[in-house]
N, C-alpha and C positions, 0 to 999 in steps of 0.2 A: 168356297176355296178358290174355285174357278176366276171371281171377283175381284176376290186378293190380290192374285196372282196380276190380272188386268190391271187392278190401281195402281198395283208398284210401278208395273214395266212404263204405268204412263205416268206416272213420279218420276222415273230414272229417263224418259225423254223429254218432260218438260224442264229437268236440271242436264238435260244433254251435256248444255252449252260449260257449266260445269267442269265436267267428263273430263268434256275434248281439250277444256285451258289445261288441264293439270298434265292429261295426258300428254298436249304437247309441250307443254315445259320438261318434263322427264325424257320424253326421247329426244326433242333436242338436246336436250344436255348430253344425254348418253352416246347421241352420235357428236354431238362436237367431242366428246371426250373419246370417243373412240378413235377416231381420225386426228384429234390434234396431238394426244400423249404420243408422246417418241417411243419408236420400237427401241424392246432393248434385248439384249442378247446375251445367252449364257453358255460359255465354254465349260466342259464337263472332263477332266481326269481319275482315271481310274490307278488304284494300287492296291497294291498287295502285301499286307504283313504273312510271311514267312516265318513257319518253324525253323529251331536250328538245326545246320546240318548235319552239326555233331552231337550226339545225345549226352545230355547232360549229366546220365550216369557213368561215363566216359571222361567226359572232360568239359567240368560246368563254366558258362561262363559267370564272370563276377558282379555284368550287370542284371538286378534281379527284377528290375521295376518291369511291370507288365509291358503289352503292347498298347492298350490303351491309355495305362500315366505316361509314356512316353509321347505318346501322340497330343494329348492334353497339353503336357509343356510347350511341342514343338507351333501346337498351336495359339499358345497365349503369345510365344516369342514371334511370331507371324503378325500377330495382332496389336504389336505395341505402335506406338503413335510414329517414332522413328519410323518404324519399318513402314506403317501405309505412307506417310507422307513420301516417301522416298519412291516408292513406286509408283504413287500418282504421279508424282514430277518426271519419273523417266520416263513411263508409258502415257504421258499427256492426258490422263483420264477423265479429264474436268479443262476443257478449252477456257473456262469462263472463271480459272481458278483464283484470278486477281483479284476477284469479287467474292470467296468464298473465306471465310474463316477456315484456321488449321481444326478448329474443334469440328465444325461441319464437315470439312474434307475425312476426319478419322469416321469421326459415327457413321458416314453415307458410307466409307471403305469397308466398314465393318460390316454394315447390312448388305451392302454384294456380292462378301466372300462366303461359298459355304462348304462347309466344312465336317462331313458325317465321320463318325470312329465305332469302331467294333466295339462289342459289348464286353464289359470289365470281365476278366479271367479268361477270354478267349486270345487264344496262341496264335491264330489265326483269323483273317477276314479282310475286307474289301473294304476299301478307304475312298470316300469319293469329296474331289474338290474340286470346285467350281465358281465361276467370277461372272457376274452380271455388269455388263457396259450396254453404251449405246453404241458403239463400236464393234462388228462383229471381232476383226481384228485386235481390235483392243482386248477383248474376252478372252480372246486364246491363249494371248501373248502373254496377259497378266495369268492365268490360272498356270502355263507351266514356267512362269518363275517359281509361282507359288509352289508348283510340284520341283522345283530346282532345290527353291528352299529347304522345302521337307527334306529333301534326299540329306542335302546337307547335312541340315541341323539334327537328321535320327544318328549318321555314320559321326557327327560332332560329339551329339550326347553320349553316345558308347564309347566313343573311343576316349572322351574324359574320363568318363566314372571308372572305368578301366586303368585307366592311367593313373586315376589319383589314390581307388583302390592302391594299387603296385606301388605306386611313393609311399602310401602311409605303411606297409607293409614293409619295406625298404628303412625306411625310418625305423621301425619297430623293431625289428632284428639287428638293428646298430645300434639302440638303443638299447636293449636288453643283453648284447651281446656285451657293451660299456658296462652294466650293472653286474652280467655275470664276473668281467675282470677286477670290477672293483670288489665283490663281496669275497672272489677268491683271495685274492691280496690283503683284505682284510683278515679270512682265515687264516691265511700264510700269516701276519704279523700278530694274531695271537698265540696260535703254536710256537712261534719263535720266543715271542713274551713267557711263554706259561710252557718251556719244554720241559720241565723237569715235575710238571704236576696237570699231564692230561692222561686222560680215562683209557687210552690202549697203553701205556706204561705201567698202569696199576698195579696187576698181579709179577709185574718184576721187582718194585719199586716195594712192594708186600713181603717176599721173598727174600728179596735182597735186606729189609729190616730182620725178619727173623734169624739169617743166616748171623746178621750183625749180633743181636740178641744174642745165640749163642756163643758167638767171638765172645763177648765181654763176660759171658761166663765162665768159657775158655781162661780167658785172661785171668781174670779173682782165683780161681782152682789154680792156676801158676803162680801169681801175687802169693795165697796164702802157704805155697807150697816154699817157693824162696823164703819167705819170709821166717816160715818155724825152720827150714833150715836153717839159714842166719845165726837164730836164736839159738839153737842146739851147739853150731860150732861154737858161737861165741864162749857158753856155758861151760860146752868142753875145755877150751883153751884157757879159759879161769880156773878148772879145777886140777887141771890135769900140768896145762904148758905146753900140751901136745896137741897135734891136731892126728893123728893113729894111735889107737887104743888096741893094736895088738897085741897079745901076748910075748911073742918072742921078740918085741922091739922093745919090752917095756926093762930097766933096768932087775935086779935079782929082789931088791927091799922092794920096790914097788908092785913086784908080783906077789910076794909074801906080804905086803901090808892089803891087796887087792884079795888074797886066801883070808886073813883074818875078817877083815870084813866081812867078806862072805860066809865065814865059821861066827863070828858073832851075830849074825843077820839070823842063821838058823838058830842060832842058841838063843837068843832072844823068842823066838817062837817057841821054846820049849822051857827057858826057865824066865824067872823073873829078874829085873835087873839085879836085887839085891845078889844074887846065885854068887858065890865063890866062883866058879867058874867063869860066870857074864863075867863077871869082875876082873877075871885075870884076864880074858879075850879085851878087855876096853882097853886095862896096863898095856900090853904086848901093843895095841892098835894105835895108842896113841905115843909110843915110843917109836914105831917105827913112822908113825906120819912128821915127827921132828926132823926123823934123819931123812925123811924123802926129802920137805922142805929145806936143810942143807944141801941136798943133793942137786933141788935145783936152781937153788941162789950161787951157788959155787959153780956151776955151769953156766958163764956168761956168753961167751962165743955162741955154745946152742942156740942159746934162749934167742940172739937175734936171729940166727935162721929160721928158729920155728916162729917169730914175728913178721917174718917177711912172708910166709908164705902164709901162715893165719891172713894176712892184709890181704895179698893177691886174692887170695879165694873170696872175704866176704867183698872186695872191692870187684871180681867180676858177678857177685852175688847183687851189690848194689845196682851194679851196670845193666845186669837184668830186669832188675825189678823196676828200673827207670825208663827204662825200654818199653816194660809193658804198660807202666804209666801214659806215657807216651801213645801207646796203641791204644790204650783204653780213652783217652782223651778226644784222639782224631776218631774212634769209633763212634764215639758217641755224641760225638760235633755232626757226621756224617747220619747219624739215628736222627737227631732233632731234624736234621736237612727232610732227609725221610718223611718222618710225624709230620712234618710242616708240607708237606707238596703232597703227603696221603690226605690230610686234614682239608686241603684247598681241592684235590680231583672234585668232590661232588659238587661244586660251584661252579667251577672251569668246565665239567663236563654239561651243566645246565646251559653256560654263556654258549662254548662250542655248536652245542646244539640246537639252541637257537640260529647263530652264524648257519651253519650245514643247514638245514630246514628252509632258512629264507635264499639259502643258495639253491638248495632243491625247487622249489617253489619260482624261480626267476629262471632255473634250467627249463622247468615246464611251460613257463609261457614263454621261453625262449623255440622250444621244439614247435611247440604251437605254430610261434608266429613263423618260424621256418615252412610248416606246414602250410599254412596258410600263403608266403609270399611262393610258393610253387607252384600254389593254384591258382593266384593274383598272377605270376608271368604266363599262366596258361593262355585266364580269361582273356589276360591281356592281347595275346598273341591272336586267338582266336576273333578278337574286334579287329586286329589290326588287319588279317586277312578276310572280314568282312564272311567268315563261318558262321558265328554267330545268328540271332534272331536279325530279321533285316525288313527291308522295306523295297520294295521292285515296283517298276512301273509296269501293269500290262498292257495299259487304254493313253497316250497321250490326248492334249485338250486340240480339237481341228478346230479350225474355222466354221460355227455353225452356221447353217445352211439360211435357216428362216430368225427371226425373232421367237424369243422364249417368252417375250408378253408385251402389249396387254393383248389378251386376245378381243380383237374388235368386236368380232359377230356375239357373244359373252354379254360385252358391255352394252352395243344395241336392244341384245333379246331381253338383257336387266333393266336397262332403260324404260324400252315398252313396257315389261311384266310391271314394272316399279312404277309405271304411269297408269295404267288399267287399275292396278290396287288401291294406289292414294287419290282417282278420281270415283270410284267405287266410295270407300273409305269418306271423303269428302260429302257425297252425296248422302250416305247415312248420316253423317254425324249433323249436317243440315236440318234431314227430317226428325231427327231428335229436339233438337233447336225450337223447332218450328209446334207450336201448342194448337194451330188455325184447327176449326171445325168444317172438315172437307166431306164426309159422307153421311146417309143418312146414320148409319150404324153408330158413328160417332156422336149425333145430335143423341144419339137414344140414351147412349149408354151415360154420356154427359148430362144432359138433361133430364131425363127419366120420359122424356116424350117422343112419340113417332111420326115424323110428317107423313102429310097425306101425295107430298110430289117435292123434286128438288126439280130448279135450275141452274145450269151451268152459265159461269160467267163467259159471255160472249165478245170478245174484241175484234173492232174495228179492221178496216184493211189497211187504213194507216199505221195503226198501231203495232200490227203485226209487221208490218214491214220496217216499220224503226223498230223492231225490238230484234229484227234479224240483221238488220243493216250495223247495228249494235255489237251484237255477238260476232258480226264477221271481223271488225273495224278490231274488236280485243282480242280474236284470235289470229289475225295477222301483227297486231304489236305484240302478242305473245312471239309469236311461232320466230317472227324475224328479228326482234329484240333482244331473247335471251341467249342466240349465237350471237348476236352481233357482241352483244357484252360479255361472254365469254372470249370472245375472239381479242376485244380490245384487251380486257385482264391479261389473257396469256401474252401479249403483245406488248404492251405498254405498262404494266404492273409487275406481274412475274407469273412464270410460267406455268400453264395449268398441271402438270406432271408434279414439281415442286411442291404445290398448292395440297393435291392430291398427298404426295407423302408426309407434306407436316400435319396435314389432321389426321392419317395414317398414324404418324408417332403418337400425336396427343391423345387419339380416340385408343391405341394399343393396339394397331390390329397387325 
């Protein structure tokens, strides 16, 4: 074991020379890059998203988006291509900018700003922004625009959403408040349409038929009552001549021929016509109806008064009955009117119903949206005095003190650590390489046989001395070579810092 050990460590000094090329290529490197990359500097702003001051169960406001999607927004609007290019150009961030593309100038803006946000659903938390230049000044300067911006653009976002909230609200209630006018006008111009056949008139309009109803049977019960009067007098006034059938008005034959009558009416009920008796009551009945009929053909003068007044009676008897004709007609012109606007209520009250429903219906989203623009001028009011959820500075960005990177002493001790390793590294992958039969152990295990003595190959003083004069000669055009061409690059090429960030971008790191 002890052996081992010995052959390696003098395997790892006989490829010293090895070692020391690689190792000093890496620490040069690491110190030329620690010394040539330009310090650069980062300015650091502190904020505060704040709860509101007014509790929401109180008086909410109407923008609802959290503090984190507002922050998100304020920060893509930060990061669009106008906005950096415009800040490069004020705050001169890039001396060398006539040589930089707009699309470089964005990405480099983008990877300098940074920008941490509270975590989704929290009301509260600590907002940190910050700007990397090579500029101490310049870092300050740009992180509180940047904290300028934000203020801006959070008290910008609320107070639109707020705003446009309350327009579209505004709108909506003149909007529904037009629809309310128009659907009432509507109902007003069908009631005016349809007033003699809608559904609160019904039960008058029912009433009022039946009441009619009975009129027209009123009426017929008069019609047939005039009318068999008519008849009777007329009847009278043919038999008689007379329109009074009293007794003591009637002349002396015609009350004696009105006795036999009535003496032959009972005789007849007790004899037969042939009866002696029937027979002389018929002689007696029809001699004295001769002489009445003399009686009133010979009475001319009468007969026209009892004609005139016969006329007057059935002619206001007609005048009546024309009357109620009359009544009966308009009544029942007035009944069909009835029938017909009773017949049409259950249609007109479906239509009306409808009307009222979608008026009901545009009242409610009318109250709504009243409701709603009360709470929209609240939210509103509440952004515009800045109650609401907000954004406060506590930390402005100073002028930092030292450089935020690269850190030198870092890159040095990587340098070396990174040079120790890949000359390590090198030297095994070498003795990998290398198949030569160096010890006895190896002739044995190779061969199957065991020498009896080894000797070691012995070199010259010359030779050892060119093989050291050698390794000196390539580690002085190592060690002063690989600054010197680092130097020229950063120099003459482009800058080693540059160089650094674009295999930065490609590598992803």
């Amino acid at each position: 074991m002890i052996a081992d050990i010995k052959f390696y460590i003098s395997l790892f000094l006989r490829r010293f020379h090895y070692f020391l090329l690689v190792f000093i290529i890496f620490a040069t490197t690491g110190a030329v890059l620690a010394y040539t990359l330009p310090p650069v500097y980062r300015a650091q702003a502190r904020l505060l998203v704040e709860s509101p001051q007014i509790p929401d169960d109180l008086a909410p406001s109407t923008v609802r988006a959290g503090a984190a999607e507002l922050l998100r927004v304020i920060e893509q609007r930060l990061l669009t291509r106008a906005n950096l290019l415009d800040i490069a150009r004020r705050f001169d961030v890039y001396p060398d900018a006539s040589t930089m593309s707009a699309d470089e100038i964005v990405n480099d803006m983008r990877s300098r700003i940074g920008f941490s946000l509270p975590r989704d659903g929290q009301t509260t938390g600590l907002v940190f922004v910050s700007f990397e230049a090579p500029s101490a000044e310049t870092s300050s300067e740009v992180t509180n625009d940047l904290l300028t911006q934000i203020l801006q653009q959070n008290v910008e976002l609320r107070t639109t959403v707020s705003g446009q909230t309350l327009d579209f609200f505004q709108q909506e209630v003149s909007r529904l408040d037009a629809e309310l006018a128009q659907q009432d006008a509507r109902i007003l111009q069908f009631k005016l349409e349809h007033r003699d056949a809608l559904p609160e008139s019904l039960d008058y309009r029912r009433t009022r038929l039946s009441a009619l109803q009975e009129r027209v049977l009123q009426i017929d019960r008069e019609f047939a009552a005039l009318s068999d009067r008519r008849t009777r007098l007329a009847e009278l006034f043919e038999q008689t001549g007379r329109l009074d059938l009293n007794e003591a008005s009637l002349p002396p034959e015609q009350r004696q021929l009105r006795a036999l009558q009535d003496e032959l009416a009972s005789a007849l009920v007790i004899y037969s016509p042939t009866n002696p008796r029937v027979r002389s009551l018929q002689a007696r009945v029809a001699a004295l109806e001769e002489i009445v009929k003399e009686q009133i053909a010979g009475t001319t003068g009468r007969q026209t008064e009892l004609l005139t007044a016969y006329d007057l009676q059935i002619s206001d008897i007609d005048g009546q009955i024309s009357f109620l004709a009359e009544q009966k007609t308009l009544v029942e012109a007035e009944m069909e009117v009835l029938i017909a606007t009773i017949n049409a209520t259950p249609e007109n009250a479906i239509t009306l119903g409808t009307l009222e429903r979608n008026y009901e219906n545009i009242q409610m989203q009318f109250n709504q949206a009243t409701e709603a623009l009360s709470e929209a001028r609240t939210g509103d009011r509440i952004e515009a005095m800045s109650k609401g959820q907000r954004i406060v500075v506590i930390e402005q960005a100073t002028v930092p003190s030292g450089p935020f990177k690269p850190n030198r002493k870092l890159i040095l001790a990587g340098g070396a650590a990174g040079g120790m390793a890949a000359g390590v590294g090198l030297i095994f992958l070498l003795e990998l390489l290398n198949r030569a039969i160096r010890r006895p152990v190896e002739l044995t295990n190779s061969l199957g046989i065991k020498p009896f003595a080894t000797l070691p190959y012995m070199m010259t003083g010359g030779q050892k001395a060119t093989r050291t004069l050698i390794i000196v000669l390539i580690l002085l055009v190592v060690g002063l070579g690989v600054p010197a061409g680092l130097f020229f690059v950063h120099t003459n090429v482009m800058p080693i810092d540059i160089i650094v960030d674009k295999v930065r971008g490609v590598v992803g790191i």
